[in-house]
C-alpha positions in Angstrom: 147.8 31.6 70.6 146.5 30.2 73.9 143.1 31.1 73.2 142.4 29.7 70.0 143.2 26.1 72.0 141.2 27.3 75.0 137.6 27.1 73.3 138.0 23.6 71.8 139.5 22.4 74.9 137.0 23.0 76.9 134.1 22.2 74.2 134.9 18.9 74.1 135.0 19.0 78.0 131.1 19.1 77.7 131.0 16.4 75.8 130.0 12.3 76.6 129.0 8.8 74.3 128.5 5.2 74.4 130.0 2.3 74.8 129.2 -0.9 77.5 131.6 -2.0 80.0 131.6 -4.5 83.1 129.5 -3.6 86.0 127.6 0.0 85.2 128.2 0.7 81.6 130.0 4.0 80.3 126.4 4.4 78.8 124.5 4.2 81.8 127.2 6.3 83.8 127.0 9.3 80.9 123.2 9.4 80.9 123.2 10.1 84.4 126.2 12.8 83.7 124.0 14.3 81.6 121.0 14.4 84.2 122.5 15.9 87.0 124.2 18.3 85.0 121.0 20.0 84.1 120.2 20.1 88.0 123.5 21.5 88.8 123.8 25.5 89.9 127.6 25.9 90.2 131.1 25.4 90.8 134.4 26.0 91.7 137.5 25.4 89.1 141.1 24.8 88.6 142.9 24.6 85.4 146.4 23.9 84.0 146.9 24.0 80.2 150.5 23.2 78.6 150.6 23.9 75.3 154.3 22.0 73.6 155.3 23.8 70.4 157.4 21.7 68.2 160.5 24.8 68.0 161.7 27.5 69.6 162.4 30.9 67.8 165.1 32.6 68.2 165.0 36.5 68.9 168.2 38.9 69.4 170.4 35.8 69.7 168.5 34.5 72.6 166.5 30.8 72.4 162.7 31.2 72.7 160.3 29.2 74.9 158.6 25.8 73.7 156.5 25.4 76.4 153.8 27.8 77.7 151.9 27.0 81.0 148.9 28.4 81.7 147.0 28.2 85.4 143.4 29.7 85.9 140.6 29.1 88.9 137.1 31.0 89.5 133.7 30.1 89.8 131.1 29.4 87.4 127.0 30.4 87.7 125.5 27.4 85.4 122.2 28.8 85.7 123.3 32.2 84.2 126.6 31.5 82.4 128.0 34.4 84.8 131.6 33.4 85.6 134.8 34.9 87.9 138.4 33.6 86.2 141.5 34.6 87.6 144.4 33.8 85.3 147.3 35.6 83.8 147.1 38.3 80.1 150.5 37.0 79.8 153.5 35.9 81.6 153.5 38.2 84.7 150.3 39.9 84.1 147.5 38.5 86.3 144.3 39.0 85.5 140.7 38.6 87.2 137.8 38.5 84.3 134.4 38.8 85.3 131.7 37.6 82.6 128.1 39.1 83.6 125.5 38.2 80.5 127.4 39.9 77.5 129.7 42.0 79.3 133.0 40.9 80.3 135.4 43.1 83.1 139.1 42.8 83.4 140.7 44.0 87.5 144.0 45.1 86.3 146.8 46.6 89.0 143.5 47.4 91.4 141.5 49.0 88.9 138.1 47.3 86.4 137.7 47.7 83.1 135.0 47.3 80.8 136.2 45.6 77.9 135.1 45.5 74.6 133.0 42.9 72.4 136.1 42.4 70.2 138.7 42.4 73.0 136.7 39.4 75.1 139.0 36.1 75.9 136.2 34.0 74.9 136.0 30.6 76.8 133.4 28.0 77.2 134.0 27.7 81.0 130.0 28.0 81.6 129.4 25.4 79.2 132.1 22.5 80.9 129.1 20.4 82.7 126.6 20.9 80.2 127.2 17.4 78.5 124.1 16.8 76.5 124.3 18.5 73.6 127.4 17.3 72.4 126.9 13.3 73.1 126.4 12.5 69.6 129.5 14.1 68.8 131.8 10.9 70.2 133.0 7.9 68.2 134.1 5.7 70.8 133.6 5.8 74.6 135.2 3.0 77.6 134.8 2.9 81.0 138.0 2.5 82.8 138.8 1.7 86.6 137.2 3.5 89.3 138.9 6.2 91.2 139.4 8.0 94.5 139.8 11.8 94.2 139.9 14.3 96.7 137.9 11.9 99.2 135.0 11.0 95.8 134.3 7.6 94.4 134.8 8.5 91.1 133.6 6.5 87.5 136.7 7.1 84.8 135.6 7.4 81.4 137.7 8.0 78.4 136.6 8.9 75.2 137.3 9.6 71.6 135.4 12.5 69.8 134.8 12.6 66.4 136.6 15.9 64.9 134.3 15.6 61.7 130.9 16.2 63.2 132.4 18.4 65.8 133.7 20.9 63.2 130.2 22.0 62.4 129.7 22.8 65.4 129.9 26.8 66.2 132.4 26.5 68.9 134.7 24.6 67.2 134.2 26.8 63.8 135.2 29.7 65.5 139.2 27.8 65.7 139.5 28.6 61.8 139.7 32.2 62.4 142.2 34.3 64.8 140.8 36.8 67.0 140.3 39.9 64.2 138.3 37.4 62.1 140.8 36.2 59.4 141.3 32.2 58.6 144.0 30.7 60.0 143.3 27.0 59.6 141.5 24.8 57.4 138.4 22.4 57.6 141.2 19.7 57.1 143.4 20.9 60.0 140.4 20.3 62.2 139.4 17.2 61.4 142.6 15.7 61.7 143.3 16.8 65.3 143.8 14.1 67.8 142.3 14.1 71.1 141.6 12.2 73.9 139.7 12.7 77.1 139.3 12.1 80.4 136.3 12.2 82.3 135.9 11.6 86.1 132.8 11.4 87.2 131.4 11.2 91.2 129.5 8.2 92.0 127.8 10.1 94.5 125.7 13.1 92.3 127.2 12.0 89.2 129.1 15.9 88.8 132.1 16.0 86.8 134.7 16.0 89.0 137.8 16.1 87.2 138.6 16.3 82.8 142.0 15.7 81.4 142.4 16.4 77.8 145.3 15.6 75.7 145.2 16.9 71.8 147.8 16.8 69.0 147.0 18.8 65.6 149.2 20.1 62.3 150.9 23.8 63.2 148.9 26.2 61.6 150.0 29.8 60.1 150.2 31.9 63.4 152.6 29.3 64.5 155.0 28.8 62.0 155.2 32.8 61.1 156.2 33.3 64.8 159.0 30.6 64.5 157.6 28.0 66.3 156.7 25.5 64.0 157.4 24.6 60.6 155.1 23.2 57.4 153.8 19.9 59.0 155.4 20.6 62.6 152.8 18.8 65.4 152.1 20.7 68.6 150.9 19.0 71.5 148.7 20.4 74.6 147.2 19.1 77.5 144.3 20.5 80.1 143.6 19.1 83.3 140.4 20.8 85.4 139.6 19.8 88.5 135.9 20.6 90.3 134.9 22.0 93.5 132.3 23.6 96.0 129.3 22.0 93.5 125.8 24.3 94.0 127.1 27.1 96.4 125.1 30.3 96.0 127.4 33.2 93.6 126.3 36.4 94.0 128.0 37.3 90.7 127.8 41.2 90.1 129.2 43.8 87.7 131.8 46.2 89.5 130.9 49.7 90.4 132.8 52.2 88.8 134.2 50.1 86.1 136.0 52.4 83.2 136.5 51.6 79.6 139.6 49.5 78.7 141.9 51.7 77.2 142.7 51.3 73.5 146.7 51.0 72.9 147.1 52.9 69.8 149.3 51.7 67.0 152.7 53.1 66.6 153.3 55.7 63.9 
């Protein structure tokens, strides 16, 4: 379920508008957002997502979780969309993924794995500082008070996007379906999401340097047949990323002696 919030989430991370403010206008401070982020090479990343679902099922007598906490880092190539994440398959299960072009690798207990096309966790990771192509996609945009993070000068800009010109955008298409392709939301359930976001941006190179997100939307199909919602049940989730190490040189490679994932096979 994690990764159908995953793609949007950090979509909408790429993502800047308009509006004037006091001083240098959220305008003026996107624009050069959107400049630098063309001239950027790479960097470093931290993530926290916390996904809130509305109930809790109950299995073998025993109260389910509500709250799911995910925590990822790596480094990103923006020149070649090559990527290192390390994060967890599931509770317990760390995982490092390496994305090299097409081909995605999964180090699991010691040992890589080639993985499949239709076993990828797809994320837009290499597209988080590539602002300009989604600028139109924003309804409203402020510029709030500065800030001080990690030792940067930062401009904080919040924004509004507007869900229905992002929905026909691939990226955000790709939410209606689960993983093996069938449709799990609606056109409808899309637009009507709710979502705010953060952006702090350095005063000094004008680098992203942190994005909060906060998004509610209606409880789709794969939530409520797993228990955790009902028929108009709200689930909330918030991401918080926070940028480091801008432009070092990644020497990105695929791992020698990589073997094929291996295919669990369903039960008889």
């Amino acid at each position: 379920m994690k990764k159908l919030i995953v793609p949007l989430i950090m979509l909408l991370l790429t993502a800047g508008v308009f509006l004037s403010g006091c001083g240098k206008s959220a305008e003026d401070i996107v624009k050069e957002a959107i400049r630098a982020s063309k001239e950027q090479k790479s960097a470093s990343f931290q993530m926290e997502q916390n996904i809130q679902l509305p109930r809790a099922p109950i299995t073998d007598g025993r109260l389910g979780t509500q709250e799911f906490i995910q925590n990822s880092e790596g480094d990103v190539d923006l020149r070649t969309g090559d990527a290192l994440v390390m994060t967890e398959l599931a509770p317990g299960v760390p995982v490092s993924m390496l994305q090299i072009g097409d081909k995605q690798y999964w180090e699991l207990a010691g040992n890589w794995y080639e993985v499949p096309q239709a076993q990828q966790i797809q994320s837009s990771i290499t597209e988080t500082l590539s602002i300009s192509q989604y600028l139109q996609y924003f309804k409203e945009m402020k510029k709030l008070g500065d800030v001080n993070i990690d030792g940067e000068d930062c401009y904080h800009v919040r924004g509004w996007p507007d869900m229905a010109e992002m929905i026909k955008l691939p990226g955000v298409t790709d939410l209606l379906k689960d993983p093996q392709g069938e449709q799990i939301r609606t056109v409808d359930e899309i637009e009507e999401m709710k979502f705010i976001c953060d952006f702090y941006i350095m005063k000094s190179n004008y680098y992203v340097k942190q994005f909060n997100g906060q998004i509610e939307y209606r409880a789709g199909e794969d939530f409520i047949k797993h228990g955790y919602a009902e028929a108009g049940d709200v689930i909330k989730a918030d991401s918080s990323i926070m940028f480091s190490n801008f432009d070092k040189n990644l020497n990105l490679k695929a791992p020698e002696n990589a073997q094929p994932l291996p295919v669990q096979q369903p039960a008889q």
